[in-house]
Residue, then its C-alpha position, 0 to 999 in steps of 0.5 A: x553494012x551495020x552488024x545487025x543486018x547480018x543477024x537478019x530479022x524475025x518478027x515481033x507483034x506487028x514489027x520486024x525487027x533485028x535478031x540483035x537488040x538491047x536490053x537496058x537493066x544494066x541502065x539503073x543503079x547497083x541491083x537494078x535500084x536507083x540512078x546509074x553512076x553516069x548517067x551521061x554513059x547510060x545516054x550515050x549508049x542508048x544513042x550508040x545503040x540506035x544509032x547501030x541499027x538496034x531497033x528492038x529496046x526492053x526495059x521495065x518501068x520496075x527497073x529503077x524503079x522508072x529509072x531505066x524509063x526515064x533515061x531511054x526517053x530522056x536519050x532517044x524522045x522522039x522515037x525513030x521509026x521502027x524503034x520497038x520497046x518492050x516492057x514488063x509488068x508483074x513485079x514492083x520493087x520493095x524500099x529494100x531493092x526487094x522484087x515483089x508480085x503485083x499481079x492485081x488489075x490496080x497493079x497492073x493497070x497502074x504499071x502499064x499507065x506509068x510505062x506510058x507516062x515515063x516512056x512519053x507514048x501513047x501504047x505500048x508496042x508489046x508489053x510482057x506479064x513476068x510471072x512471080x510464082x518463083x522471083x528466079x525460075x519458072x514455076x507453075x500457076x495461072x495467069x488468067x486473071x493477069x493476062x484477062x488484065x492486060x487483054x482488056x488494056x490491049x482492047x482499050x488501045x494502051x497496049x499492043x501486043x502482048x507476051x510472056x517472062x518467066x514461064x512455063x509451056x503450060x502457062x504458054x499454052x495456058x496463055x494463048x488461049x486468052x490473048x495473042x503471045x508473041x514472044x516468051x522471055x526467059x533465062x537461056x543461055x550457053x550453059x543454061x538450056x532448059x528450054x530447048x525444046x520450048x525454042x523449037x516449038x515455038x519456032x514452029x508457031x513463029x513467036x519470039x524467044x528472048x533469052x535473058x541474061x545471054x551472057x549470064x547475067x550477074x554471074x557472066x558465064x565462065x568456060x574454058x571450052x568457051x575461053x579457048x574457042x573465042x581465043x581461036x577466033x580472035x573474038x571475046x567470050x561473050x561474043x562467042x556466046x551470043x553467036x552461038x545463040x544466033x545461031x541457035x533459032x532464028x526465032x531467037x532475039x537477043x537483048x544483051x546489056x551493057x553500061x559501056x559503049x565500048x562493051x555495046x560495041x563488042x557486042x554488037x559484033x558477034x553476029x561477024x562470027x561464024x560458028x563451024x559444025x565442029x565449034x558449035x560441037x565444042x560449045x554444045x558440049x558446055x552445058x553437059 
């Protein structure tokens, strides 16, 4: 039994796919900006993945920028069945690694067009508008005429479902009143939970919540509490770490990235973990 049968699955547009994914920002260069280092490793691992049972892949053509893109088609073309890779729009990058809005319809349109061109498909299986209001945090402000955008690319055949990054409940909300979301990615993790109640509603309306940055992102979470815990369990950290969010919602969908194969490998472990009622007592207690 492969790690990620223990993990179940949840849906994603018109997929089921395993609570345990990959996310592959850590593919490119420092900062997100130019080629990795080795990219034979950067193949390896997205071969590792797959090969594992991971089935679910998120990526941005502005990672790179086209970096990440290239290598998971260069790594994986032909797709397997079942494989679903989802991508971003909403932000390009500045010849300074900077992170820019591009939430115009040339923009977008142009976006999406080279997701398709530099993953080698026909469609997009889901495509997510992260917002740009604020580049770190959710911050309010439409996304009609984004999301109108990429509602008229759904209809054309280019992309087949749609979601959010970055957002707030009221551009949710705001959101599904001009196209189907079917999932919402945003910072959430052990020590940051501001979107707790988010989870549980969306829960109920069966769309997908993909944390990101699940182990912390570029400052990994650091606890004592957690540190004690994994060592009592014989397992690292940031196994504990992801645990805990499996266990958090089923609608939960994990991406966390790795350049390594052997960090991959750890992570894909967690879902071994079982978290009792007083561990996870422990660990709620972190973010206060």
């Amino acid at each position: 039994m492969s790690s990620n049968d223990k993990t179940g699955t949840f849906q994603l547009g018109d997929r089921h796919v395993s609570r345990l994914g990959y996310g592959a920002m850590q593919l490119a260069g420092p900062g997100v900006f130019g080629p990795p280092k080795d990219p034979e490793a950067a193949l390896a691992v997205l071969r590792e993945a797959v090969a594992s049972g991971v089935n679910h892949i998120d990526t941005a053509d502005f990672y790179g920028p086209h970096v990440t893109n290239q290598i998971i088609r260069q790594a994986l073309h032909p797709y397997p069945k079942g494989l679903v890779i989802v991508t971003k729009v909403g932000a390009r990058r500045g010849a300074d690694a900077s992170w820019i809005p591009a939430f115009s319809r040339e923009e977008l349109t142009q976006a999406v067009h080279d997701n398709l061109r530099n993953l080698g498909v026909d469609a997009l299986d889901v495509v997510n508008l992260r917002a740009m209001f604020d580049v770190h945090h959710p911050a309010e402000g439409s996304l009609e005429a984004p999301l109108t955008v990429l509602a008229d690319l759904q209809r054309q055949g280019l992309v087949r479902h749609i979601g959010l990054s970055n957002v707030t409940p009221k551009q949710i909300a705001d959101g599904r009143r001009i196209c189907e979301i079917v999932c919402v990615q945003n910072y959430y993790n052990l020590a940051h939970r501001t979107d707790g109640a988010l989870i549980e509603t969306l829960a109920a309306q069966r769309i997908a919540y993909v944390p990101f940055f699940p182990l912390g992102g570029f400052t990994p979470l650091q606890s004592s509490t957690l540190s004690k815990v994994a060592e009592r369990l014989d397992a690292t950290p940031m196994q504990v770490a992801l645990a805990w969010l499996l266990q958090r919602s089923q609608n939960i969908l994990l991406i966390p990235g790795t350049s390594s194969v052997a960090h991959l490998r750890e992570n894909l472990a967690a879902p071994h973990l079982t978290l009792t009622r007083q561990t996870l007592d422990e660990l709620n207690g972190i973010a206060a």
